[in-house]
N, C-alpha and C positions, 0 to 999 in steps of 0.2 A: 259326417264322413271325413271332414279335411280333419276333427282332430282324433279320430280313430287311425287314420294314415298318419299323422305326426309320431302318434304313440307306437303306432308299429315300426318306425323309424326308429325311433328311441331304443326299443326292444333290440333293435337289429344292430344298434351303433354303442349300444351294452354288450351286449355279446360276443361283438368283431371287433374289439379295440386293435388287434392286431393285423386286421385284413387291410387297413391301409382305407383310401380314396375310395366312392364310391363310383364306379365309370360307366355301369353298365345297368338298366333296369329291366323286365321285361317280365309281363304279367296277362292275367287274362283271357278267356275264349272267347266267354257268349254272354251279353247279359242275360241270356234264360236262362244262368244256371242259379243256381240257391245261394243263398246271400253269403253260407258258410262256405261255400265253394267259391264262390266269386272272390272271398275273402282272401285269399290264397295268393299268394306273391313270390314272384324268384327272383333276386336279387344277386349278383355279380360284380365283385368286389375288386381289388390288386391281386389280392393275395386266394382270395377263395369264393364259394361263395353262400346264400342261403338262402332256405325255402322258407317261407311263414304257409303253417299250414291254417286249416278254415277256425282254429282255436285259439291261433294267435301262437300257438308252439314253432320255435324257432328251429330247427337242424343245421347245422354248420357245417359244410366240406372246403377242408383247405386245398391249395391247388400240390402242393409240395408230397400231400401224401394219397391223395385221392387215384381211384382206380374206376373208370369209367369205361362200359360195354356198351354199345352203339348198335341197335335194329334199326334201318331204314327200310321202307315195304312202300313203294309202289304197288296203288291198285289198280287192277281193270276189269271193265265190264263189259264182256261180248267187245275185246278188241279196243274200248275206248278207256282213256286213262280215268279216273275219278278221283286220284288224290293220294296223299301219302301221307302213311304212317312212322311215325316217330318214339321209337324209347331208348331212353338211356338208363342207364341203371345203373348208379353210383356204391362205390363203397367204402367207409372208412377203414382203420386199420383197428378200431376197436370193435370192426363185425358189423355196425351200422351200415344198412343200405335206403337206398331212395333211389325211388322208380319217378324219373321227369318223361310226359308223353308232349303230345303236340297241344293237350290242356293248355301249355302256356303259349300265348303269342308268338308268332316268327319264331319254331325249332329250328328252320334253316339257316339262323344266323346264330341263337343261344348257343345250339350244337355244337359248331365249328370254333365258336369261341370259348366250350369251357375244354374244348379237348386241344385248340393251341394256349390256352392258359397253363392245360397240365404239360405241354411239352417245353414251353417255355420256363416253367420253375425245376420241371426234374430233367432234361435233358443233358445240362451242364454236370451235376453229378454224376448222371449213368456214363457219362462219355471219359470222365476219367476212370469210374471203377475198368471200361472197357479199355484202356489205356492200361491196367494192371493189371488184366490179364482174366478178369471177370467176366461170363456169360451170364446173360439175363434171358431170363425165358418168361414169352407173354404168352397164353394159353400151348398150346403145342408145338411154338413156335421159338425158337431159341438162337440165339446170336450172339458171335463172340467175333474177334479179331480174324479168326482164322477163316468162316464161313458162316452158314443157316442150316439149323438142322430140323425138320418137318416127320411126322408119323411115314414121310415116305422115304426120307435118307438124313443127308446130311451131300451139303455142295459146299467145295470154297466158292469165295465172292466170284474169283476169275472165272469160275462154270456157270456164272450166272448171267445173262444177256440183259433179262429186264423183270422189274419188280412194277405189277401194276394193280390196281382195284379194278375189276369187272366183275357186272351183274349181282353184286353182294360178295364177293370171292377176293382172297388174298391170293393173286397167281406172280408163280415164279416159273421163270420160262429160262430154255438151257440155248445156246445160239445151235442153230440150224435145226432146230425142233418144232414142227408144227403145234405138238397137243403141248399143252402146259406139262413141265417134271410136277410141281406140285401146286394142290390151292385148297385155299382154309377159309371158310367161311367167318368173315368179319365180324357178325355178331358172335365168334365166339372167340375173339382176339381183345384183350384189354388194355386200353389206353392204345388205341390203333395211330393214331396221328403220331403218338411219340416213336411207335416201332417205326413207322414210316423214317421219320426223321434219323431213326439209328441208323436204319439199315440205308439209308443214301451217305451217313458219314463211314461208315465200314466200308462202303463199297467204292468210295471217293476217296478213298484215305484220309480223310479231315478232320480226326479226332482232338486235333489242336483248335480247331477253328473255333473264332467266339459266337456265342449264340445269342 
């Protein structure tokens, strides 16, 4: 087993010459699962990261061009919690996807870490396209200099009071308004942590700020 792990190391460190340090591992459910399943590894690099799947095939997402959708599902039964479900669902720019669940070890930490990995290498570019006058639209959801435009309008930032996550919902709330102006359901927002991040530099004015 130590030199099946060495080898798939090897594979991994063939393939990512360019993803830099290795910083981050994280693998694993159940040992009852099949040796081909168990075989299965995700790996988290500087730059990007990879899945070995039960064959020993490698797939590679970089953080610079990756597009990652996030379902998080608490469940309950008759009132009591039982646990939560996890998928991410990644995409390359050549049409490649991968679906990562709670299969692997701690998604409460992988999650968080590959979506500020993607806001940490594409932020600094979206923030000066946004400085030239560029709008980026992440699912329904669009933002530029001037404000955020949703399936329910368009508000400048100044009509905006507070940008928050609730219950699985992207809500934008107007001041002195009870009900939310509008809200979009998360899992259908892409690279959710990096809009976070825009929309507090638009709304802050701090489009210069280093990141």
């Amino acid at each position: 087993m130590r030199i099946a792990g060495t080898l798939v190391m090897g594979i991994v460190a063939l393939v990512l010459p360019p993803l830099g340090v290795y910083f981050f591992w994280l693998a694993f459910r159940t040992p009852n699962l099949s040796r081909k399943q168990a075989a299965r590894r995700l790996h988290l690099f500087e730059h990007g990261l990879a899945e070995v799947g039960g064959n020993g095939e490698v797939s590679v997402f970089r953080w610079d061009s990756l597009t990652a959708l996030q379902e998080i599902t608490e469940r309950y039964a008759n009132g009591v919690y039982v646990g939560t479900t996890y998928v991410y669902t990644l995409h390359r720019e050549d049409g490649t996807k991968l679906k990562l669940t709670e299969f692997y070890a701690e998604p409460e930490r992988w999650g968080p870490a590959l979506q500020q990995e993607i806001t940490r290498t594409q932020l600094p570019g979206l923030l000066t396209g946004l400085e030239q006058g560029r709008t980026l639209t992440y699912g329904t959801v669009s933002v530029n200099q001037s404000g955020v435009a949703t399936p329910k309008g368009s508000l400048t930032w100044a009509e905006i009071e507070k940008v928050e996550i609730s219950q699985g919902m992207l809500v934008l709330r107007k001041p002195g308004k009870k009900l939310p102006w509008a809200q979009v359901q998360v899992k259908r927002i892409p690279n959710l942590f990096l809009l976070l991040a825009l929309i507090d530099h638009l709304r802050y004015g701090d489009l210069h700020q280093n990141t």
